[in-house]
C-alpha positions in Angstrom: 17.6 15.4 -6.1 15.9 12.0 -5.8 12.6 12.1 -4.5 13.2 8.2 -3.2 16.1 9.4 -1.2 14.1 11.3 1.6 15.4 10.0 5.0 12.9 11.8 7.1 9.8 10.3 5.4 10.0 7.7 8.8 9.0 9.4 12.0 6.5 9.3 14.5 4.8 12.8 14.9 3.9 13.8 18.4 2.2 16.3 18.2 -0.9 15.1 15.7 -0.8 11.6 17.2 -3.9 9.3 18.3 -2.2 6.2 19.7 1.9 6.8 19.3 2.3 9.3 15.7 3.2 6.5 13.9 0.4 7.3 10.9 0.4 10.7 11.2 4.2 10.7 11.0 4.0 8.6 7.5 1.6 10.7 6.5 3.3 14.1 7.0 6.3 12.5 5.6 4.7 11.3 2.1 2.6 14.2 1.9 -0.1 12.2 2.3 -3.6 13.2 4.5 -3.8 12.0 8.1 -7.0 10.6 7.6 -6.5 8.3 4.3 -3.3 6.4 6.6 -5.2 6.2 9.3 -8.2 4.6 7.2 -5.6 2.5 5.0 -4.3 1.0 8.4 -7.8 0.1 9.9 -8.5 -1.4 7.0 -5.7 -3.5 7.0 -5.9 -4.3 10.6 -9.1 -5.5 10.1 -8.0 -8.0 6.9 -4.4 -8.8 8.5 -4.7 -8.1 12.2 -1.7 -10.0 13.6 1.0 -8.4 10.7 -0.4 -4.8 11.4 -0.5 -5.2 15.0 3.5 -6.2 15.6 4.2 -4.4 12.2 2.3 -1.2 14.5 4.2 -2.2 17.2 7.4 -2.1 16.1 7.4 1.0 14.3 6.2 2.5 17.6 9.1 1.5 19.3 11.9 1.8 16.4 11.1 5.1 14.3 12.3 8.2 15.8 9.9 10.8 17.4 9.5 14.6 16.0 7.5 17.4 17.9 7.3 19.8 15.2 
């Protein structure tokens, strides 16, 4: 199976959230740790703050919410 092909990698995750679950829900769907997408996003908020904030924004309202 392609590892590309992963359709629930795009979520917002409820329950681990600290604004909406938006990085914790990338995270847990890259296998990534909470706390390195979190830091990458501040980062970049702080270099691009306009992009990340409606790019933030958007996937807020648009990416699907999980509670598990």
């Amino acid at each position: 199976m392609n590892r590309f092909d992963n359709s629930d990698a795009f979520y917002k995750d409820r329950l681990n959230k600290k604004i909406s679950g938006v990085c914790a829900g990338l995270a847990n769907g890259h296998d990534l740790p909470v706390w390195s997408t979190r830091l990458v996003t501040l980062i970049l908020f702080f270099v691009f703050p306009v992009p990340i904030l409606i790019a933030y924004f958007a996937a807020a309202m648009i990416l699907p919410a999980r509670y598990y």
